[in-house]
C-alpha positions in Angstrom: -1.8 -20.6 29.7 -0.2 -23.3 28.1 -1.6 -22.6 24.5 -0.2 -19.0 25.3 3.2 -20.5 25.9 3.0 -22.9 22.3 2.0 -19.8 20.3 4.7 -17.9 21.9 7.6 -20.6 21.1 6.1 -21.1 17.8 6.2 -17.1 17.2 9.7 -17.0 18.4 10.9 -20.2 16.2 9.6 -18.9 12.8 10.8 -15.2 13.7 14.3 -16.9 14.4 14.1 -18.9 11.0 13.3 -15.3 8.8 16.0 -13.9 10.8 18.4 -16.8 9.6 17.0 -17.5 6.3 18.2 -13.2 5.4 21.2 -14.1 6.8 22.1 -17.0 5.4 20.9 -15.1 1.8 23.3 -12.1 2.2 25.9 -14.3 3.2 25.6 -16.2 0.0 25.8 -13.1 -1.8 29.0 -12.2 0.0 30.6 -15.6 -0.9 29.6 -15.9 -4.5 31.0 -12.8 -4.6 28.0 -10.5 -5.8 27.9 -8.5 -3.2 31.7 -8.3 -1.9 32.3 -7.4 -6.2 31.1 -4.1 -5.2 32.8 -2.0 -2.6 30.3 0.6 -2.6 27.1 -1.4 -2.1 28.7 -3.2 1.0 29.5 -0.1 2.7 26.4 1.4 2.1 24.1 -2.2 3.8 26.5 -2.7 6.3 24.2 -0.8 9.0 21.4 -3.3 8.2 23.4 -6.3 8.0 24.8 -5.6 11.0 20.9 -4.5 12.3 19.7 -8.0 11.1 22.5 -9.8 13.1 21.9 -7.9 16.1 18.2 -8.5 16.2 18.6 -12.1 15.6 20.9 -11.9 18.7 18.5 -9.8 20.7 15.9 -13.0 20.1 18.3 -15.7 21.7 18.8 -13.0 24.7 15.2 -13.5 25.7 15.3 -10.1 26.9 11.9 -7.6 26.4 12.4 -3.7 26.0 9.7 -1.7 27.4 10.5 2.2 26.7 8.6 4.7 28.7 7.5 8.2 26.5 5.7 11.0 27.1 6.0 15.1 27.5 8.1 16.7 30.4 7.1 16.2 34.2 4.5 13.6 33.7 6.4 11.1 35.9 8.0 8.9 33.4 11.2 8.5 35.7 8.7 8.3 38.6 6.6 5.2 37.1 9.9 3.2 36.3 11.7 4.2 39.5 8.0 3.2 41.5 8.2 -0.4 39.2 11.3 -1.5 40.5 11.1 -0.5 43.9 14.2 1.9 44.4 14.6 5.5 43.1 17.3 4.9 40.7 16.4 6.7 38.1 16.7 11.0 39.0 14.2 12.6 39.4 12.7 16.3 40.1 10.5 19.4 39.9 12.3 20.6 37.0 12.0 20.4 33.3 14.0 18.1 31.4 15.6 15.9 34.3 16.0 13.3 32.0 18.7 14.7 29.3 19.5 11.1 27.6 17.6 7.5 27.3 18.8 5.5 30.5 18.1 1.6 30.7 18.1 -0.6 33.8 17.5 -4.2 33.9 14.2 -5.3 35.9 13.1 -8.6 36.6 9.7 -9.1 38.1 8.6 -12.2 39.8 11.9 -13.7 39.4 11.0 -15.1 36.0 11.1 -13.0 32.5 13.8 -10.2 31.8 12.7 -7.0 30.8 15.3 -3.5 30.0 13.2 -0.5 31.1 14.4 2.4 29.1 13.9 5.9 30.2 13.8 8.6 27.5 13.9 12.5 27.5 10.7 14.2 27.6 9.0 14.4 23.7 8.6 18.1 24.2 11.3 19.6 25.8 12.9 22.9 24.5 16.0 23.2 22.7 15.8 19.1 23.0 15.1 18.4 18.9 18.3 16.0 19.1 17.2 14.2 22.3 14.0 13.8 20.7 14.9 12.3 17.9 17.1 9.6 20.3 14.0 8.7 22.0 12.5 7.8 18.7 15.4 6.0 18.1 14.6 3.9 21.4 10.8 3.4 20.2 12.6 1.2 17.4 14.1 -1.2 20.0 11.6 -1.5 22.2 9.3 -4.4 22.4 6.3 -2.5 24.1 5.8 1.3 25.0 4.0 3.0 28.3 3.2 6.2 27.4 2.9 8.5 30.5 0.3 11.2 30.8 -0.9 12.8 34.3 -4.1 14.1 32.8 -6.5 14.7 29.8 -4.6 14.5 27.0 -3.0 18.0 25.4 -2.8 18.7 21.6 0.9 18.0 22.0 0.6 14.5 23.6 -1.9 13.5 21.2 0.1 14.1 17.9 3.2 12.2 19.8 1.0 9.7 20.6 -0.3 9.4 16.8 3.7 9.1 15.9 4.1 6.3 18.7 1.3 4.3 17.1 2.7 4.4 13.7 5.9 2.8 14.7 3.8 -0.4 14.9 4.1 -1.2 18.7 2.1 -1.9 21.4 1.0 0.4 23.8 -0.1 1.0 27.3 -1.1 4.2 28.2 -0.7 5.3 31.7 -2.1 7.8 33.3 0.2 8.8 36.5 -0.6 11.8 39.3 -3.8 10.4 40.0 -3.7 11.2 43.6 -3.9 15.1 42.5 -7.4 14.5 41.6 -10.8 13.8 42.9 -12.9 10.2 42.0 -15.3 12.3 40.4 -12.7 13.8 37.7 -10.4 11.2 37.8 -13.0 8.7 36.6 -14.5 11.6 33.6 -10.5 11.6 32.7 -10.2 7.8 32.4 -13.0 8.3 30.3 -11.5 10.4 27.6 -8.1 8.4 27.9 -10.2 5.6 26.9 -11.2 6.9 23.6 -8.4 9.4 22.5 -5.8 6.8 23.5 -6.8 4.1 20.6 -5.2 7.0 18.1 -8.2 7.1 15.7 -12.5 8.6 16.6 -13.0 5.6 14.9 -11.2 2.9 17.0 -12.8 0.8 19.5 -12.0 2.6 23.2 -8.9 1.0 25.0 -9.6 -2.2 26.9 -8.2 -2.4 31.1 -4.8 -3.9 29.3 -4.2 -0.7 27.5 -5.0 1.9 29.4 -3.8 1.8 33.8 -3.8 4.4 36.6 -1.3 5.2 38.6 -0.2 7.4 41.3 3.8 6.6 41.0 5.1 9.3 43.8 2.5 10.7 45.5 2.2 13.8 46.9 3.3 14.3 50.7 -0.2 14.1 53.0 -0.8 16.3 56.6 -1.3 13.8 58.9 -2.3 14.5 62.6 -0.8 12.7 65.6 -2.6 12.6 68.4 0.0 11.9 71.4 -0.6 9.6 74.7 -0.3 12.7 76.7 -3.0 14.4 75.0 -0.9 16.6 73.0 -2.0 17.0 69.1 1.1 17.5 66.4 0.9 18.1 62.7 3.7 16.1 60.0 4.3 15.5 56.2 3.8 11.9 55.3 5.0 10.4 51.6 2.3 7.8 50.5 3.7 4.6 49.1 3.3 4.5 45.0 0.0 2.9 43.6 1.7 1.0 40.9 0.5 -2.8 41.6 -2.1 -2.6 38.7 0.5 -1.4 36.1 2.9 -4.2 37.7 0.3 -6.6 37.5 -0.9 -5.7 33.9 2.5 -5.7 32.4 3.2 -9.7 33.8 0.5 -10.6 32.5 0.9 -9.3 28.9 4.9 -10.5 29.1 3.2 -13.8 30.4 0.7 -13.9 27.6 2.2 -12.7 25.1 5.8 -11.7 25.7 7.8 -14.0 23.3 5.5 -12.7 20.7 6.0 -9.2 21.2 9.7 -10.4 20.7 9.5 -12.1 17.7 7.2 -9.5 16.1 9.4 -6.9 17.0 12.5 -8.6 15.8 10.3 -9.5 12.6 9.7 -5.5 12.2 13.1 -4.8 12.1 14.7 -7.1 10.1 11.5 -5.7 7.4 12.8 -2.2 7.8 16.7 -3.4 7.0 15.5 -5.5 4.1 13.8 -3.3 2.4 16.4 -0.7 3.5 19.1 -3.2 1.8 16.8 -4.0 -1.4 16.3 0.5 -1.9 20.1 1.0 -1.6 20.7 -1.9 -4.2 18.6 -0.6 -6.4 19.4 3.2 -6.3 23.2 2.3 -6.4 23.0 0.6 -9.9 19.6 2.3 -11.0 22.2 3.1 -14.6 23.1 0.0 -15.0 19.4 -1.2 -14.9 18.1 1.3 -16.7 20.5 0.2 -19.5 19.2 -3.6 -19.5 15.4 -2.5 -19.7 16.3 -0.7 -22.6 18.3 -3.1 -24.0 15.5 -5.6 -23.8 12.9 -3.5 -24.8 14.4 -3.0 -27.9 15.5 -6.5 -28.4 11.8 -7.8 -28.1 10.5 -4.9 -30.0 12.7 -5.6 -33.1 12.0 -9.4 -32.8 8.3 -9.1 -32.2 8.1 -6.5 -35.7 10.4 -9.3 -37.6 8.4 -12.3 -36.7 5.5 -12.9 -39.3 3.7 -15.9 -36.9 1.5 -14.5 -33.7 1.5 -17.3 -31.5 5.6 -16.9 -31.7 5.1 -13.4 -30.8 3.1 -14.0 -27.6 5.3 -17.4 -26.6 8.9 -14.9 -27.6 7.8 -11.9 -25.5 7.2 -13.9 -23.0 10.6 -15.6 -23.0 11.9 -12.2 -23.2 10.5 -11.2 -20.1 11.2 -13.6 -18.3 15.0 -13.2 -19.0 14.4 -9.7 -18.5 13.6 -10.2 -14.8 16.2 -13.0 -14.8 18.8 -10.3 -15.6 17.5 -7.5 -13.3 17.4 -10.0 -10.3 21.4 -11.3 -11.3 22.1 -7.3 -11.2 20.6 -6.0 -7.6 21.5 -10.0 -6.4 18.1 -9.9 -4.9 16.1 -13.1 -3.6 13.2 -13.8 -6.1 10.4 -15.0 -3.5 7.1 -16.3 -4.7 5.6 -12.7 -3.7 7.8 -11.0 -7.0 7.2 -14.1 -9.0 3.5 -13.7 -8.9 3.0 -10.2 -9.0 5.0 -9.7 -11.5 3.8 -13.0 -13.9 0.6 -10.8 -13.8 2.8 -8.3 -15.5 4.0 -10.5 -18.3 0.7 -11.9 -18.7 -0.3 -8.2 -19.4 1.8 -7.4 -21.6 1.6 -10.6 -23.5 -1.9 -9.5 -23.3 -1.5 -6.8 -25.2 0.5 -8.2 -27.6 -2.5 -10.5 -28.5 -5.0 -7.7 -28.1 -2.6 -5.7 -31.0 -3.3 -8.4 -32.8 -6.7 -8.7 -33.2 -7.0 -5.1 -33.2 -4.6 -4.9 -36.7 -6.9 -7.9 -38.0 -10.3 -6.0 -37.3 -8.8 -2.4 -38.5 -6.9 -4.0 -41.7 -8.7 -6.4 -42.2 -6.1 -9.2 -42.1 -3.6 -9.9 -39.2 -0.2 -9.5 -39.6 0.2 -13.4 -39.6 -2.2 -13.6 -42.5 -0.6 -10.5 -44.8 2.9 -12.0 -44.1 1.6 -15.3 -45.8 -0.1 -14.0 -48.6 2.0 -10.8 -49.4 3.6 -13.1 -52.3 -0.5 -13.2 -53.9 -0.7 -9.5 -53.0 2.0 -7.0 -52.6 -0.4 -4.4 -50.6 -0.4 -7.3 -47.8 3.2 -6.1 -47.4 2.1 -2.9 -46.5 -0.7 -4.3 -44.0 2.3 -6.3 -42.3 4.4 -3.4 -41.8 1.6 -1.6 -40.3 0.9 -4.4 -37.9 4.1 -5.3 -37.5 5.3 -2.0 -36.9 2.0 -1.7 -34.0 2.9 -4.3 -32.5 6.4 -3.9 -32.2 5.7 -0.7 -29.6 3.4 -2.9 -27.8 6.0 -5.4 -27.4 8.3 -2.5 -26.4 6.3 -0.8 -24.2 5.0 -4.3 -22.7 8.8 -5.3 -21.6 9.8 -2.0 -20.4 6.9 -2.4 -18.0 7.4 -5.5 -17.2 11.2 -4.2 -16.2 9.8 -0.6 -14.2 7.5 -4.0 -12.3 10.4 -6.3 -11.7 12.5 -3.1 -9.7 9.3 -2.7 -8.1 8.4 -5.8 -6.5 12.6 -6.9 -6.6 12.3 -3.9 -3.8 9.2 -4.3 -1.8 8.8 -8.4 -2.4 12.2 -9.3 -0.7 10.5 -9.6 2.6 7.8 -11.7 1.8 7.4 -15.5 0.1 8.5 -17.9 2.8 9.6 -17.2 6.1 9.7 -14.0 4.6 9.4 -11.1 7.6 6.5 -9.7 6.7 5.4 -13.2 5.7 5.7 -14.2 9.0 4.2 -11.0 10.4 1.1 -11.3 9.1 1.5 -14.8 10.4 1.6 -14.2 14.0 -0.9 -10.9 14.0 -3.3 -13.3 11.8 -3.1 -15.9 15.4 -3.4 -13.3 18.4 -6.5 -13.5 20.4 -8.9 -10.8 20.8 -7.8 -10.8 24.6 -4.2 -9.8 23.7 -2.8 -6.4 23.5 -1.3 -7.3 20.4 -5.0 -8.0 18.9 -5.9 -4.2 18.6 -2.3 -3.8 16.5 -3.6 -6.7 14.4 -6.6 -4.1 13.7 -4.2 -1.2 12.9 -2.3 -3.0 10.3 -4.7 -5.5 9.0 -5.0 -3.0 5.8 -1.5 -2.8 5.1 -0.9 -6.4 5.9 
């Protein structure tokens, strides 16, 4: 347990350290004054910023958010009313009891903090805008018990499909279970097991992910049999069954708890970032646009004047490079090692092709355009030749820095959140660490491609 607990403080430390180091960037930006410089843009990231400071507080509270989800009178209420021991949460046989999320502070065993948020049913009618608040919640929670009280309908299984894209864990809990036999409750598990993982393909749910519970049972006949030998008939409430889901959610929270924080927290400051870097970048996509252009035609006029090849390939490079230089000064953008490398194998490309055009004007004319600038004083056809070649490579060298400006926005966008304690960085971190025996293990598996 105590190499859970290291992992957990480690996972926590480096998720508070991205959090701080995208902080402490905008901020600079702010005080240098490329950020403040424009009204507009700071309006338009202020959600974010304001996302990135709360999550970084939400880390220091220590506190987990476990969201319940699922259709209309599965229980959901039920289960969370039946985990902390008092029905505070309403209840009843009607549709749609639940009309807004609810939270309520729970803290079992008297050790970790958890906010049990209760949401409106996924399905409801003439509920669209409740709906989409219960997504909201899925952002902010930590982990997700999604309650069904049977095999799984069309409808469930598409939410479920949306749950698992918002990149959570899950436990899947099937409630009612005193409605059915042993016989079908056991075929039932059965199915849970498989359709639950999302995906025909995925491995079945482990005991972690998947829990039965019965959280208010139905009222039983019980028969009395009196000392006077009269017999009487009443309506007893069997307590809830909810001891394995209690059981199973401490031990993930004990586990693994700090890292569901962190990852979560790590998530969200990913989807501000990126958030930040797309409003950047549409906001002065003109402005941009202009210095691409600008540089493409500086390079291509250079590249046609310049009668040595070696300058060309060593020029355009230089180019480039202040190309991107220029583009990163405009969107005020932190340059991690992620942009730098992708896009150096976009200059190297280009300066590729500049070499390429090269060659290819030696083999076609029969002299490069090095060669006919030299000896068009012997021959005054070679000035011809060098026009041709210089003229081809010119629109290689234009074509080769307007790329490398179109890769630049690119990976100025997407790459802001990785290099060095960047949050995807450090995502891939901690899912690259979990054990198989974690529930965060079979989320590894669901985002290994796309990390």
């Amino acid at each position: 347990m105590s190499v859970y607990r290291n992992l957990q403080e480690t996972h926590l430390n480096r998720a508070r350290a991205s959090l701080r180091q995208a902080l402490s960037w905008y901020g600079y930006l702010r005080k240098s004054g490329q950020l403040s410089s424009n009204p507009e843009l700071v309006g338009l990231v202020k959600p974010e910023l304001e996302a990135l400071n709360a999550t970084l507080n939400k880390l220091d509270s220590n506190v987990i958010r476990i969201a319940v989800f699922g259709l209309v009178s599965r229980g959901k209420s039920a289960v969370l009313n039946a985990l902390l021991g008092d029905k505070i949460l309403q209840t009843g046989p009607l549709n749609g009891v639940t009309q807004w999320p609810r939270s309520v502070r729970w803290q079992p065993g008297g050790k970790v903090l958890v906010e049990l948020i209760d949401t409106p049913g996924l399905d409801e009618i003439a509920g669209e805008s409740r709906a989409d608040m219960a997504r909201e919640v899925v952002h902010q929670a930590d982990l997700i018990l999604f309650v069904v009280s049977g095999d799984i309908t069309r409808t469930e299984y598409q939410a479920l499909l949306e749950l698992r894209q918002s990149q959570k864990p899950l436990i899947l809990v099937f409630n009612k279970i005193d409605l059915y036999p042993d016989t079908d409750r056991g075929v039932i598990y059965q199915n849970l097991q498989q359709l639950g993982a999302g995906n025909p393909q995925a491995k079945p749910l482990l005991p972690d992910e998947i829990v039965m519970v019965a959280a208010e049972p139905a009222a039983m006949e019980v028969r009395v049999e009196w000392s006077d030998g009269r017999v009487s008939y009443e309506w007893e409430t069997p307590p809830p069954q909810v001891d394995e889901l209690k059981e199973t959610i401490l031990n993930i929270l004990n586990r693994e708890g700090r890292s569901l924080l962190a990852l979560n927290a790590l998530i969200q400051a990913r989807d501000a970032e990126a958030a930040i870097a797309q409003k950047t970048i549409d906001l002065r996509e003109k402005e941009a646009e202009e210095i691409i252009w600008q540089f493409t035609k500086y390079k291509a006029l250079a590249v046609m004047l310049n009668p040595i090849a070696f300058l060309d390939i060593l020029g355009g490079t230089v180019a480039d490079l202040a190309l991107i230089r220029a583009l990163a000064r405009l969107y005020g953008l932190p340059m991690t090692s992620y942009e730098a490398g992708k896009i150096l194998k976009t200059i190297l490309f280009s300066s590729g092709g500049l070499l390429l055009g090269e060659l290819g004007s030696s083999f076609i004319l029969g002299l490069s355009k090095s060669t006919a600038a030299i000896t068009s004083g012997d021959n005054p056809s070679n000035i011809t030749a060098f026009a041709g070649s210089a003229i081809a490579q010119a629109g290689i060298a234009g074509y080769g820095a307007y790329s490398v400006g179109k890769a630049a926005q690119v990976y100025l966008e997407k790459g802001c959140t990785w290099g060095q304690l960047g949050a995807s960085s450090v995502i891939q971190e901690i899912l690259s660490q979990v054990d198989q025996n974690t529930i965060l293990y079979r989320l590894r598996q669901e985002l290994g491609i796309k990390y």
